[in-house]
Each structure stands twice: as structure tokens, then as C-alpha cells.
KOLRO-377558 format. One record per residue (C-alpha): residue number from 1; residue in one letter; chain; x, y, z. Coordinates in steps of 0.1 Angstrom, whole numbers. Layout:
<atoms>
ATOM     k   r   c       X       Y       Z
ATOM   NUM   A   A       X       Y       Z
...
</atoms>
This chain:
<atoms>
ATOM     k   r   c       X       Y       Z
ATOM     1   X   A    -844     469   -1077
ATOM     2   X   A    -827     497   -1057
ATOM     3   X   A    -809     469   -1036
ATOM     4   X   A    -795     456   -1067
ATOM     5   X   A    -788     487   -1079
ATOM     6   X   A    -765     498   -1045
ATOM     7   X   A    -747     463   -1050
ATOM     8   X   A    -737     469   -1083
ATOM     9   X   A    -723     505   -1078
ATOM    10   X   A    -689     503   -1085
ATOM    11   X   A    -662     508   -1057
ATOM    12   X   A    -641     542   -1063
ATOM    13   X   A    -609     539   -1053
ATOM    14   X   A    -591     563   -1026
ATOM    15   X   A    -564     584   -1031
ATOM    16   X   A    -531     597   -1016
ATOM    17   X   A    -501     617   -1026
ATOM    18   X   A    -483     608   -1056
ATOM    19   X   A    -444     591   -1050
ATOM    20   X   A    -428     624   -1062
ATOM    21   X   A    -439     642   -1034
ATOM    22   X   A    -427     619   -1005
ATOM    23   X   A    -392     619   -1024
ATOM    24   X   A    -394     655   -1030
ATOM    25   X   A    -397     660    -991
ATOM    26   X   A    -372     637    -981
ATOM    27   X   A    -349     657   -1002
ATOM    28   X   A    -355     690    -989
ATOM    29   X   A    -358     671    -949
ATOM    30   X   A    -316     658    -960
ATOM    31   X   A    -309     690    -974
ATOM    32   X   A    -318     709    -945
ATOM    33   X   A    -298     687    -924
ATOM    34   X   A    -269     695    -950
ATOM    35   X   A    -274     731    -941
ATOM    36   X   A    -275     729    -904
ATOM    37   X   A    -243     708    -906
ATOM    38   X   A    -220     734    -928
ATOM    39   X   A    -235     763    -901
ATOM    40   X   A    -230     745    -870
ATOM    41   X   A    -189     745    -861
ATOM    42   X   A    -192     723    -829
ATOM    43   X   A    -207     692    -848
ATOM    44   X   A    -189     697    -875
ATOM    45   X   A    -158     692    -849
ATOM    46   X   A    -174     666    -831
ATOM    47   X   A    -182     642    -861
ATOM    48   X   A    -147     651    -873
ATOM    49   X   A    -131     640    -839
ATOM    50   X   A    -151     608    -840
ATOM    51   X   A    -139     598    -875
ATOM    52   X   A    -106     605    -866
ATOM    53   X   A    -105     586    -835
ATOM    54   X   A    -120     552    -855
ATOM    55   X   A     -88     557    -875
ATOM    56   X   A     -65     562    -848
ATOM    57   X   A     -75     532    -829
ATOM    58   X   A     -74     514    -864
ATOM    59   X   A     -39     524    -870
ATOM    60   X   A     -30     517    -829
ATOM    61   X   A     -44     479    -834
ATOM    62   X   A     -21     473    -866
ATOM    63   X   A       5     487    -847
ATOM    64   X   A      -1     462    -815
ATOM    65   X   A       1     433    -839
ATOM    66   X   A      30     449    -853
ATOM    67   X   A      46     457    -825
ATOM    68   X   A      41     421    -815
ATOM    69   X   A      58     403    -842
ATOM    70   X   A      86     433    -837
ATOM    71   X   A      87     416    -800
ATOM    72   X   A      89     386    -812
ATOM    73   X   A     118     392    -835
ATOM    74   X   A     137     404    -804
ATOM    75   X   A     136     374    -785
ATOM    76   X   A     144     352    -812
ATOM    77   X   A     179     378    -817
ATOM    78   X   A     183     376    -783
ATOM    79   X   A     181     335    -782
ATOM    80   X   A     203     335    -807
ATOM    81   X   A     230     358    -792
ATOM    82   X   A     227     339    -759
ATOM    83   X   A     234     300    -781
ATOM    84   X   A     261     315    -802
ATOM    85   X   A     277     329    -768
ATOM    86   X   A     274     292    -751
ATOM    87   X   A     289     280    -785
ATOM    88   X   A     320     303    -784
ATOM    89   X   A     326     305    -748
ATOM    90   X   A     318     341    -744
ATOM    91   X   A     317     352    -707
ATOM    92   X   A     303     383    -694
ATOM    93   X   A     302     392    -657
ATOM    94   X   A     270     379    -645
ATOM    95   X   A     266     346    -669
ATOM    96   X   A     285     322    -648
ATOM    97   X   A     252     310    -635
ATOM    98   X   A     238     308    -669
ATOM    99   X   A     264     287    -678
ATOM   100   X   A     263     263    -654
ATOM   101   X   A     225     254    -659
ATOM   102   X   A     236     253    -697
ATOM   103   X   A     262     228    -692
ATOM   104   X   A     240     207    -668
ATOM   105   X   A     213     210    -691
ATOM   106   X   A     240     197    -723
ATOM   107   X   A     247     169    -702
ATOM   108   X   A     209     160    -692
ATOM   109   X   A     202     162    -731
ATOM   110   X   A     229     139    -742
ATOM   111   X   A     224     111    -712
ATOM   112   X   A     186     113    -726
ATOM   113   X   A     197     110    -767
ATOM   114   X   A     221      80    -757
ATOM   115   X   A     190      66    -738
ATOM   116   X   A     167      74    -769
ATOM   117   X   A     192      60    -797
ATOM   118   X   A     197      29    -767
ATOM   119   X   A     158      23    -767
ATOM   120   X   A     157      25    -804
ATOM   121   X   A     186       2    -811
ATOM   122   X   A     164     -23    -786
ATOM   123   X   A     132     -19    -806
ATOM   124   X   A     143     -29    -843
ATOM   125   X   A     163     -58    -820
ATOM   126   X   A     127     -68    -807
ATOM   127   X   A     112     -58    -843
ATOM   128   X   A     138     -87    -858
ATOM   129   X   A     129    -110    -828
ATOM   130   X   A      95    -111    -838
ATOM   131   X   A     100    -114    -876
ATOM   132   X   A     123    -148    -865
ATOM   133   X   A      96    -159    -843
ATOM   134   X   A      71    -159    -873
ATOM   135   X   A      96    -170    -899
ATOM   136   X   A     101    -199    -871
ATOM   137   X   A      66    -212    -862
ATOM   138   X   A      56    -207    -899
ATOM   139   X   A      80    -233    -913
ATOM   140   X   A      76    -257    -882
ATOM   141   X   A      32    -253    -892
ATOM   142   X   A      42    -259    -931
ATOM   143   X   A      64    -289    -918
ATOM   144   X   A      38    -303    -899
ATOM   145   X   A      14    -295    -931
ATOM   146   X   A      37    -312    -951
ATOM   147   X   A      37    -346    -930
ATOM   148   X   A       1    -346    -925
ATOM   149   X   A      -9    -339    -965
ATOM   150   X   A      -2    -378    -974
ATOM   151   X   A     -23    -392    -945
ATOM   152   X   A     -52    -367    -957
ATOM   153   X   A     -47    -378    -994
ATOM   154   X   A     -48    -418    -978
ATOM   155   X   A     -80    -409    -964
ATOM   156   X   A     -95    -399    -991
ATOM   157   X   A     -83    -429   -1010
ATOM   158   X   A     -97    -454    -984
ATOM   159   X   A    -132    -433    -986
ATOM   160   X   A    -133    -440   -1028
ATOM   161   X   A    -122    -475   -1022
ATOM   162   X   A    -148    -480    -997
ATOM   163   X   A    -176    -468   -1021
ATOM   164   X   A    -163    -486   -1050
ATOM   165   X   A    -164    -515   -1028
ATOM   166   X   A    -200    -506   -1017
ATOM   167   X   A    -212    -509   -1047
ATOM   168   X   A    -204    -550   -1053
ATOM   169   X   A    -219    -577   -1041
ATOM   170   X   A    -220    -584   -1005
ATOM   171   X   A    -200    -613    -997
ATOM   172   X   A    -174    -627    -968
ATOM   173   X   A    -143    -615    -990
ATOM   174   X   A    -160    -581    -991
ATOM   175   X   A    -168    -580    -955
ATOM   176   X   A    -134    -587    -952
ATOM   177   X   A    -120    -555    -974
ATOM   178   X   A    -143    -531    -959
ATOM   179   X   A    -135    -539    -927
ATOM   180   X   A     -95    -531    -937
ATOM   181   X   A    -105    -503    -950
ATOM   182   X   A    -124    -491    -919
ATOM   183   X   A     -95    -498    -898
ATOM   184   X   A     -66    -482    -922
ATOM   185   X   A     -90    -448    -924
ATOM   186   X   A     -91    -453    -887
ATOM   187   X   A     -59    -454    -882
ATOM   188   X   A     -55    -424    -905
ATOM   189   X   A     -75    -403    -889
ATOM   190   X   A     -57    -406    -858
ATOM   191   X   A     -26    -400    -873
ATOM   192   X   A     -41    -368    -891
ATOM   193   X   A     -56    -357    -858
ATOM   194   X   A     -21    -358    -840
ATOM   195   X   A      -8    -337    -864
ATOM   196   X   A     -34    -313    -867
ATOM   197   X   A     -31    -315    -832
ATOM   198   X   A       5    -304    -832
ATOM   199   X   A      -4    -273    -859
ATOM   200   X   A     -26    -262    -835
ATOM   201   X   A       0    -265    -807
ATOM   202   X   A      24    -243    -826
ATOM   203   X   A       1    -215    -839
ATOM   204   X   A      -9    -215    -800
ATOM   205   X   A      28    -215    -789
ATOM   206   X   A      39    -192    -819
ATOM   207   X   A      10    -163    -810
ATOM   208   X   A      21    -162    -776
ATOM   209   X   A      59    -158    -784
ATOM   210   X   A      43    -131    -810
ATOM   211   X   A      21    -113    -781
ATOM   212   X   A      52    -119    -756
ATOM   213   X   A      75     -99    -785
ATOM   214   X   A      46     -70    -794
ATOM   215   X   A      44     -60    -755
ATOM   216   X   A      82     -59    -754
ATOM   217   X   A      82     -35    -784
ATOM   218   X   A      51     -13    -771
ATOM   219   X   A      66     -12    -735
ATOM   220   X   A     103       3    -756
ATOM   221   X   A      77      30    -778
ATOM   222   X   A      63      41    -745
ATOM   223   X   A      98      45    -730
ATOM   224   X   A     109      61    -764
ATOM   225   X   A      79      84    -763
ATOM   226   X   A      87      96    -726
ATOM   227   X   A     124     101    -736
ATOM   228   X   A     116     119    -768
ATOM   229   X   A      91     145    -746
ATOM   230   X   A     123     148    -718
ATOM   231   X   A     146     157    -749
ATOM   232   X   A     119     184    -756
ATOM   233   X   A     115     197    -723
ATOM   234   X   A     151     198    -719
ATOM   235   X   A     159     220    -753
ATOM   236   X   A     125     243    -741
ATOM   237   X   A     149     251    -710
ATOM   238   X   A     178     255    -729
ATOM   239   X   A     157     281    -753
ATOM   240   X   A     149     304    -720
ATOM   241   X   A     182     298    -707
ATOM   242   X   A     197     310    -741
ATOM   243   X   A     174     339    -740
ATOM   244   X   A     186     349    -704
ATOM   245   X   A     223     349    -716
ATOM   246   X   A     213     371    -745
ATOM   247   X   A     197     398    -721
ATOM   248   X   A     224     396    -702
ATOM   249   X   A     246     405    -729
ATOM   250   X   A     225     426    -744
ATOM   251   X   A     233     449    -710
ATOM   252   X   A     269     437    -707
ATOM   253   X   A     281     434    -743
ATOM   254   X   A     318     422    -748
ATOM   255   X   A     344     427    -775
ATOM   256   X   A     340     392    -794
ATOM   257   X   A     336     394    -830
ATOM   258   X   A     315     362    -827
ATOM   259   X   A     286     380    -813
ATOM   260   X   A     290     413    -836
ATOM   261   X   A     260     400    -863
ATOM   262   X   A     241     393    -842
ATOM   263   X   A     246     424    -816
ATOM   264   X   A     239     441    -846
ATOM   265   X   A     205     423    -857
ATOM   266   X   A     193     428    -820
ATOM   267   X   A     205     467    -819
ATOM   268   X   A     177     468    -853
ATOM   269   X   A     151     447    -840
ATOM   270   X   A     152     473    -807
ATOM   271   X   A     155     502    -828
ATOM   272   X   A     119     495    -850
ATOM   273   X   A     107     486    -814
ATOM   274   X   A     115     522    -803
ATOM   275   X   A     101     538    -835
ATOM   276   X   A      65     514    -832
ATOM   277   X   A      66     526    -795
ATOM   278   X   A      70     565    -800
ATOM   279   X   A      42     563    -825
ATOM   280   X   A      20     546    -805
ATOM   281   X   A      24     569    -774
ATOM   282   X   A      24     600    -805
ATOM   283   X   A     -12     584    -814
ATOM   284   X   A     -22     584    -782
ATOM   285   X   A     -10     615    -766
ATOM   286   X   A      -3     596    -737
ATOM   287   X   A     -37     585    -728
ATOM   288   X   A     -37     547    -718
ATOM   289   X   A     -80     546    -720
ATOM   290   X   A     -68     549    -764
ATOM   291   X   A     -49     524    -760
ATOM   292   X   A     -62     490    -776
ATOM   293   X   A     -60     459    -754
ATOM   294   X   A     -23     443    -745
ATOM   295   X   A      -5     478    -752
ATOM   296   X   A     -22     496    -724
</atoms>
């Protein structure tokens, strides 16, 4: 009885501290914190310089990209000064060079579109070739269709007279028919064989003037493809040639009143250049290590 009675004794739960008082103490644990903070100067100083050196070197990376497309801008002003230069003839001391590797380039370009619109001309030639060849062959295979259709339609006639006569009574004048009839489908047949025989030579003659044709015309694509990538190579050299003649003139600007927009569009690009530059070098007091990547 005692044995069942210690079984049966309920279990008491344990307890610990309430919810409130762990929340209470965290309270007091961040509001002391909050204290030491507003009394001690140096941290406060410290976390201040840290925040406002995250938003520095925010504000120095949107100015990179900026600065960047600003770049960008430039070069495109100064390409354009440099092409509109070539285009009216403007000389500056210093740009005879440049000129001479524009006009050589001008004459490369042209020799390579004359090739291009040469090759081109060639591959709707060899494009009207081949529709001619197949227009050809087809008709010469419907022609030889067309001959061999009444021999096949013979055949078939012979093959319905033979079973009609098939089904009479065998006789000598029957023998006689049938064996006709055996040699006209005969006969048929080999007519019908030499012109299927003749189809087949054209299709085979016709697919090999098609193949001869379709090489042609992939050989002239690969020679227009080639041409088309010298083209662009050639007017990627002009672009850096034209951008060399705008630096040039950028330094050494003339008195044409050709190039006055767009000396004027470059002097704007350079000045929001200048004013990205000063305050990047303001943000970072001088110090390259603030610098963000590619400005430093």
C-alpha cells in the first residue's frame, strides 16, 4: 500500500521567475547603457565618426558612378568635335597626322562597302540562280511525269484485262490473249522504268546543281560576314582617331564657328567633371585609403 501510495503522489511543478522580471531587467541593463552613452564624450564621438564615414563613402560611390557617366559624356563631346572637324576641314597644328590616318582609314572603309554591296549584289545573283535551277529541274520531273502517267494508266489496264480474262474458260484463244497481255504490260513496264529512271536522273542532277548553288551562296555570306566585321573594325579606328582630334583641339582650339557647339558642350561636360572632382577630394580631405575603388 505505501508503494502505491508514493506512485500516485502527484508531481509539483517547479518554479522560476515570472516574464516581467526578465523584461524589467533588460530595461534597466539598456537604460544603463543609455546613461553611459550621454556621459561618455569619446564614444559618443567615435560612433558619430563611424556613421558619418558610412555616409561619406555612400555619397563618394554615387559620385564614382557619377563621375563615370560624367567621363563618359566627355569622350563622346570630344568624338564628336574631332568627326565634325574631319567633316569641315578644320586644321589645328598638330592634326596633320590625324588626318592622314582619317583619310586612309575613309578610303579602307569605302574599298570594304563597294566589296560588301559587290558580295551582296553576287549573293541575290546566286539566290536567283538557284530558284532557276529548281524552277528548271521541276518542270523537266513534271514533263517526264507527264509522259510516264499514260504507260502507268496502260498498266493498270492490261492488269484488269488480265483478271477479267482469268476468270473465263481456259482455252487456246485465251492462252493466246493472256499471253498479249503479258507481253504489252511487259513492254510497259519497261517503258515506265526508263522514265522513272530518267526522274530519278534529274532529281539527282537537279540536287547537285542545288548543293553546287547553296555552297556558292554560303561561301559569299562568309565573305560578307568577314567584310561586314572589317567595316566595323575600321569605323572602331575611326571613333579613337576622332577622339584624338578632339583632344587635340580641345588644347589647340581654332576660330571656326563649326566647332563652337560643340566646344561649348565639351567646355560643360569638363566643367561638372571639375565640380564631381572637387567634391570628391572635399569628401575626402585628401586621403586616397576613403577613396572607393577606381577613383583612388
Amino acid at each position: 500500500m505505501g508503494l502505491i501510495a508514493i506512485q500516485a503522489a502527484p508531481v509539483i511543478p517547479r518554479e522560476g521567475l515570472p516574464y516581467w522580471i526578465f523584461w524589467l531587467m533588460l530595461c534597466f541593463i539598456l537604460l544603463l547603457v543609455f546613461f553611459i552613452f550621454l556621459r561618455d564624450k569619446r564614444l559618443r564621438m567615435r560612433l558619430s565618426a563611424f556613421l558619418a564615414g558610412a555616409r561619406r563613402r555612400s555619397v563618394l560611390i554615387r559620385l564614382k558612378f557619377k563621375l563615370k557617366k560624367e567621363r563618359q559624356a566627355r569622350a563622346a563631346a570630344l568624338k564628336k568635335l574631332g568627326e565634325r572637324a574631319w567633316g569641315e576641314d578644320v586644321r589645328v597644328p598638330g592634326s596633320e597626322s590625324v588626318f592622314a590616318q582619317l583619310k586612309h582609314l575613309l578610303a579602307e572603309r569605302n574599298a570594304a562597302q563597294k566589296e560588301w554591296q559587290g558580295t551582296m549584289a553576287e549573293v541575290e545573283k546566286q539566290h536567283a540562280r538557284l530558284d532557276e535551277s529548281v524552277a528548271l529541274y521541276r518542270k523537266k520531273r513534271d514533263v517526264e511525269a507527264a509522259l510516264k502517267k499514260p504507260f502507268d494508266d496502260l498498266l493498270k489496264q492490261k492488269r484488269e484485262e488480265e483478271k477479267a480474262l482469268k476468270r473465263l474458260e481456259r482455252d487456246g484463244e485465251l492462252a493466246r490473249q493472256l499471253d498479249d497481255i503479258e507481253r504489252d504490260r511487259e513492254e510497259t513496264r519497261k517503258r515506265i522504268q526508263r522514265h522513272q529512271d530518267a526522274i530519278k536522273a534529274i532529281e539527282a542532277e537537279g540536287a547537285a546543281r542545288r548543293r553546287e548553288v547553296e555552297k556558292e551562296i554560303r561561301s559569299l555570306a562568309r565573305r560578307k560576314e568577314r567584310i561586314q566585321d572589317r567595316i566595323k573594325a575600321v569605323e572602331a579606328e575611326q571613333q579613337d582617331i576622332y577622339l584624338m582630334l578632339g583632344r587635340i583641339l580641345e588644347e589647340k582650339r581654332g576660330d571656326s564657328p563649326a566647332l563652337e557647339p560643340f566646344c561649348r558642350e565639351l567646355d560643360e561636360v569638363n566643367g561638372r567633371v571639375e565640380t564631381i572632382l572637387r567634391r570628391i577630394d572635399t569628401l575626402s580631405g585628401g586621403n586616397a585609403a576613403l577613396l572607393p575603388p577606381g577613383l583612388r
